[in-house]
C-alpha positions in Angstrom: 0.0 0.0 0.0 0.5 3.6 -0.3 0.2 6.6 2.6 1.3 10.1 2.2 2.8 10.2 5.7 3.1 13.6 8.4 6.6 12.4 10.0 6.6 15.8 11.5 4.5 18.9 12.4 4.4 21.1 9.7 2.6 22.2 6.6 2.3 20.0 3.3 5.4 19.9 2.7 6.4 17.9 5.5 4.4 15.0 4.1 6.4 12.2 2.4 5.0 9.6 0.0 5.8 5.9 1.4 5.4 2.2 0.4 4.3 -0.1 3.4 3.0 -3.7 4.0 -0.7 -3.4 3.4 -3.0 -4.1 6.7 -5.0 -6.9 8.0 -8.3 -6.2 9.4 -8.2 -6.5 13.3 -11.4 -7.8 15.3 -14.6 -5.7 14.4 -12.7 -3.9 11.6 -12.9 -3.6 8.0 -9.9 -3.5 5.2 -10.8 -0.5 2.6 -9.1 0.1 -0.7 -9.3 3.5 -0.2 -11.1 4.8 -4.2 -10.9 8.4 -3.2 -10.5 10.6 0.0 -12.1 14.5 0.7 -10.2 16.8 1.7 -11.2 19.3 5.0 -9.7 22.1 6.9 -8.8 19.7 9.7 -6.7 18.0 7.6 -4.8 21.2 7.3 -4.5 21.7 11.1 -3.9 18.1 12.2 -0.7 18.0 10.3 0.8 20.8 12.2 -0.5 19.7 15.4 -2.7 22.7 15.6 -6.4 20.4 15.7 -8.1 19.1 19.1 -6.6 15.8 18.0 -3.1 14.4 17.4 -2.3 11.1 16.0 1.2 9.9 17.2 3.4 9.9 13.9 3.6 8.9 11.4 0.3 9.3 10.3 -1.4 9.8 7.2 -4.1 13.1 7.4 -7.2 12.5 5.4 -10.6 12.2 7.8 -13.1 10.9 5.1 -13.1 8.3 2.5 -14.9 6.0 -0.1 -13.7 2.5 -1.3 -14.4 -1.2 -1.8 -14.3 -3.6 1.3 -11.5 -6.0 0.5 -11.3 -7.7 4.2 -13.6 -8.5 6.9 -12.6 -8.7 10.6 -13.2 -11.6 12.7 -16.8 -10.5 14.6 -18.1 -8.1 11.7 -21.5 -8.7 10.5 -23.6 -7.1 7.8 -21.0 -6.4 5.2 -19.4 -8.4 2.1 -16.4 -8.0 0.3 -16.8 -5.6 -2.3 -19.3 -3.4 -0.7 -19.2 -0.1 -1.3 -18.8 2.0 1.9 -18.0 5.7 3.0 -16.3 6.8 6.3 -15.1 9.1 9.0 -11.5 8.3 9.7 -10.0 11.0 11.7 -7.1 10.6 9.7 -5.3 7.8 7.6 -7.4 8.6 5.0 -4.7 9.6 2.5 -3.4 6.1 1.5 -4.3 3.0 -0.8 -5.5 1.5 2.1 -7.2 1.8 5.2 -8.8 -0.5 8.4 -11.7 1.5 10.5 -14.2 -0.3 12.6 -17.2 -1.9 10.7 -19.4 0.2 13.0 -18.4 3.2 11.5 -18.6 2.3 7.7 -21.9 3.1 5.6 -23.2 2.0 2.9 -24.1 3.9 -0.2 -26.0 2.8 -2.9 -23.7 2.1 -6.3 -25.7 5.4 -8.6 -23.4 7.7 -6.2 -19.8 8.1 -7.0 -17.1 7.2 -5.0 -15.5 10.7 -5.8 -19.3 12.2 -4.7 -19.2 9.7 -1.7 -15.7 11.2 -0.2 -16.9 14.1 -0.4 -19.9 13.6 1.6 -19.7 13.0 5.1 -18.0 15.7 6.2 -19.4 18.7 4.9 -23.2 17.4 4.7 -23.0 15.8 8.2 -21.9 19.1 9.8 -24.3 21.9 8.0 -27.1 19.1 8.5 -26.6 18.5 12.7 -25.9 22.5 12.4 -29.3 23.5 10.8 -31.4 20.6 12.1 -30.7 20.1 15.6 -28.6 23.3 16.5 -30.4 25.6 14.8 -34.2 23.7 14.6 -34.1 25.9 10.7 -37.9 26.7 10.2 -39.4 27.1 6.4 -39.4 30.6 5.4 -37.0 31.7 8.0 -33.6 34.0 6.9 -30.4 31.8 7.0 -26.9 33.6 6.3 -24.2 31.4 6.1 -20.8 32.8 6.1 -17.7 31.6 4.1 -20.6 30.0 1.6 -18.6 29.2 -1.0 -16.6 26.6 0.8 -16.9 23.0 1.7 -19.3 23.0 4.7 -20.8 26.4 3.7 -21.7 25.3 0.1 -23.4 22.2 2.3 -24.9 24.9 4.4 -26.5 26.9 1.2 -28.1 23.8 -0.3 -29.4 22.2 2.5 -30.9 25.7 3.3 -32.6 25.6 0.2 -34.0 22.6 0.9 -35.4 23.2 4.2 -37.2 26.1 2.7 -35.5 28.6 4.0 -34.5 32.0 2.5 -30.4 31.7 2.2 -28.0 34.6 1.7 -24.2 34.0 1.3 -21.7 35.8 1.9 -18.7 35.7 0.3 -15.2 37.4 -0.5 -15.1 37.9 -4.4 -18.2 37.9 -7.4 -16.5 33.9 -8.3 -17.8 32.7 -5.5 -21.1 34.8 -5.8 -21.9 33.3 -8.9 -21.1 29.4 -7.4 -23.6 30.1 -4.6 -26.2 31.8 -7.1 -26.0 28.0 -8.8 -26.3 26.4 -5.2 -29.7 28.3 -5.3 -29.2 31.3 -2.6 -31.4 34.0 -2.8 -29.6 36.6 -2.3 -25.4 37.0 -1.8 -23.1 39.3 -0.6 -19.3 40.0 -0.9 -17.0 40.8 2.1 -13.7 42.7 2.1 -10.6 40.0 2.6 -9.7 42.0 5.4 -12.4 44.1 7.3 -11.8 46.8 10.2 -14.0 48.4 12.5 -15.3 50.7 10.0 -15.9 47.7 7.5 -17.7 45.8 9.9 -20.2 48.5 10.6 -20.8 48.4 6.8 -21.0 45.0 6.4 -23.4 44.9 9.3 -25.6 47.3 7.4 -25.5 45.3 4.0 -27.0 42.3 6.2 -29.7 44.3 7.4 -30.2 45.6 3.8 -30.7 42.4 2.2 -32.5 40.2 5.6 -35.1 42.9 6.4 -36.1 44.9 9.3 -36.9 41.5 11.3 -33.1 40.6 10.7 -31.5 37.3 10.0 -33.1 34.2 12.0 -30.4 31.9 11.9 -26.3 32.7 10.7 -24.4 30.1 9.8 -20.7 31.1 10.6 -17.9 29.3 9.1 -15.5 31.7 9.0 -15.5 33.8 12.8 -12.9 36.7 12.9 -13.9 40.2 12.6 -17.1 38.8 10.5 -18.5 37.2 13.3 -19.8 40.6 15.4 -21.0 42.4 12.7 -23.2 38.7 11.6 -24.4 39.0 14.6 -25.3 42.3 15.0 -28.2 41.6 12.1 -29.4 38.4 13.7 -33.4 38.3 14.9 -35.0 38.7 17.9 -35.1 34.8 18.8 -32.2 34.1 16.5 -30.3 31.1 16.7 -25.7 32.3 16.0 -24.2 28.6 14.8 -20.8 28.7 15.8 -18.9 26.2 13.0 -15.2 27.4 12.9 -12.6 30.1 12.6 -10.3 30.0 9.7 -10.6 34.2 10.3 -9.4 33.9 13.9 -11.4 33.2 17.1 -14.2 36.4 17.3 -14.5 38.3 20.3 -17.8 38.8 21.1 -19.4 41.5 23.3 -22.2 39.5 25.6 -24.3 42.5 25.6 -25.3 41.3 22.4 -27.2 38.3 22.9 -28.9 39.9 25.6 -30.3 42.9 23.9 -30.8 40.7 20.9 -32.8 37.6 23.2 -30.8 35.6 20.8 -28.6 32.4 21.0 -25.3 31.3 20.7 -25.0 27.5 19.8 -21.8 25.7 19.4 -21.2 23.3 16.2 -19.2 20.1 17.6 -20.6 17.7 15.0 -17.8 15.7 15.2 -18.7 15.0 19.3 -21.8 14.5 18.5 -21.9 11.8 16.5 -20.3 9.8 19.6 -22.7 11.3 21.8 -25.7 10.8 19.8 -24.9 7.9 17.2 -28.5 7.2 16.4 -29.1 10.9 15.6 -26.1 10.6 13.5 -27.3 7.7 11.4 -30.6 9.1 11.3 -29.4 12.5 9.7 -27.1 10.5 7.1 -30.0 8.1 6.2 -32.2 11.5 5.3 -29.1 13.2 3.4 -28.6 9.8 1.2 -32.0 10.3 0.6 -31.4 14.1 -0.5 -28.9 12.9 -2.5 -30.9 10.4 -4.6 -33.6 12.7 -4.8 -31.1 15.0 -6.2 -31.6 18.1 -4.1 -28.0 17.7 -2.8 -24.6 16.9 -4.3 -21.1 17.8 -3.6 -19.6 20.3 -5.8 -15.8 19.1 -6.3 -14.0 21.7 -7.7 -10.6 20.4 -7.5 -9.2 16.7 -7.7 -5.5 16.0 -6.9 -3.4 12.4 -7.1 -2.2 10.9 -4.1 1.5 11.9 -4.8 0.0 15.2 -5.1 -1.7 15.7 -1.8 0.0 18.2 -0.4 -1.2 20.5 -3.3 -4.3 19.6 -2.5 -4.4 20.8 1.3 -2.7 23.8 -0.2 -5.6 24.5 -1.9 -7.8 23.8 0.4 -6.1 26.8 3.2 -6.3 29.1 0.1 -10.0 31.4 0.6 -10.0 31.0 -3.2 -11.4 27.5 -2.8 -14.7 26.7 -4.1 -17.0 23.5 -2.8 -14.7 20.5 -1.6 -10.9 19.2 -2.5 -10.5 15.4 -3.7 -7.7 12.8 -3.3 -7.8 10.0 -5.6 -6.1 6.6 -5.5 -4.3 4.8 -8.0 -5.6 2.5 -9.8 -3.5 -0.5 -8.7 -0.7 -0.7 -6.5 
């Protein structure tokens, strides 16, 4: 097998390419020939030691996948070899192949993709648990997701759409306008790179502009920084803040806010909460392979790298210029 391997903390280029003896299935487990792998801004963190968890080294980064069952564990019921199955990892996703406990893997029906399947988990799993049970998203309610060009944003926009509510994205540059215009949000909105007090009071005011006097009901913040006060600012009396991740910096938020606004602040751990609610968890994935068939959802893969070309990949993915999600494929044989 093959791994693109993090044998020290650092950025992609501290990821080496290696050959090693492929891997047995342990008890409960499943052996995956790994088809293709997403790519998520974890995956940029974990490598430089920077995310909540850290793998000892070497590991491979890459916490999503799709592939083939090649080997079943002692114990494991349910699955054959050759099933098709997608699957959180964590990490060790970059590689040919991969073993993950059979209680993890999911089936996916053989008229998705394994490139589409990679890319699913993830970023559907987290904007669903967000909108459904963090945010309760009502039809005909105002959702602003920001940082909705990107993987989990994009994710946020559709599934918006599809809850009936009334989506504006924001966005840094008229690209990414356009890609969340084809998503199907209502109405979008561009954001300076960099924003300063004064920017933030105008971006505040371009909210309330496009939401209405009742203001935004639910913002979907992917991004945090100095976007994050001025987002909340607009939101509705009632409104429901999704906290979902910082690549702008962690915000700094006056309190007096939420109180004058009666509104909530609710944290996005969907990773925890799939160990803390596992039956929610399937449920929710169940509904959005159902979405998916229906075709009201599907990833939009804007970018598709090699293995031995990784690195680029997680380059890309830090970059803001990134649109939907990042792929790793496999080679064909090994």
């Amino acid at each position: 097998m093959q791994a693109l391997l993090s044998v020290a903390p650092g950025g992609p280029e501290t990821l080496e390419l290696t050959t090693l003896p492929d891997p047995e299935p342990g008890r409960g487990e499943l052996l995956v020939g790994v088809k293709a792998a997403g790519v998520n801004f974890p995956d940029t963190l974990i490598i430089q030691d920077l995310y909540q968890i850290k793998p000892p080294r070497p590991f491979a980064p890459g916490g999503e996948i799709a592939g083939e069952v090649l080997a079943i564990g002692d114990g494991v019921t349910g699955f054959e070899i050759g099933d098709r199955v997608m699957a959180l990892t964590g990490h060790g996703g970059f590689a040919t192949h991969v073993t993950l406990p059979a209680a993890t893997a999911i089936k996916f029906p053989a008229t998705m993709p394994f490139e589409d399947a990679a890319c699913f988990i993830f970023t559907y799993g987290t904007s669903y648990h967000a909108l459904k049970d963090r945010a309760a998203l009502r039809p005909d309610e105002t959702l602003l997701v920001l940082g909705a060009a990107g993987g989990v944003g994009s994710a946020a926009v559709e599934l918006g759409k599809t809850m009936g509510a009334r989506v504006i994205a924001a966005v840094s540059s008229q690209d990414k306008a356009e890609f969340c215009r084809s998503l199907g949000a209502d109405e979008t909105l561009l954001y300076a790179q960099e924003i300063d007090k004064e920017g933030q009071k105008t971006f505040a005011n371009e909210i309330k502009s496009l939401a209405g006097p009742l203001g935004v009901n639910v913002v979907y913040d992917a991004v945090g920084g100095n976007y994050a006060e001025p987002a909340l600012r607009s939101i509705a009396w009632n409104g429901r803040y999704l906290v979902v991740g910082f690549p702008a910096g962690i915000p700094k938020i006056p309190l007096n806010l939420p109180l004058l606004k009666g509104c909530q602040i609710v944290g996005v751990f969907w990773g925890a909460s799939v160990f803390h609610d596992p039956a929610g968890h399937e449920k929710n994935i169940s509904e959005l392979i159902g979405l998916y068939c229906d075709s009201q959802i599907k990833p939009q893969i804007s970018a598709s790298y090699s293995l031995d070309r990784a690195g680029e990949a997680l380059t890309h993915r830090t970059r803001r210029s990134a649109l939907g999600k990042t792929l790793v494929t496999m080679p064909a044989k090994i």
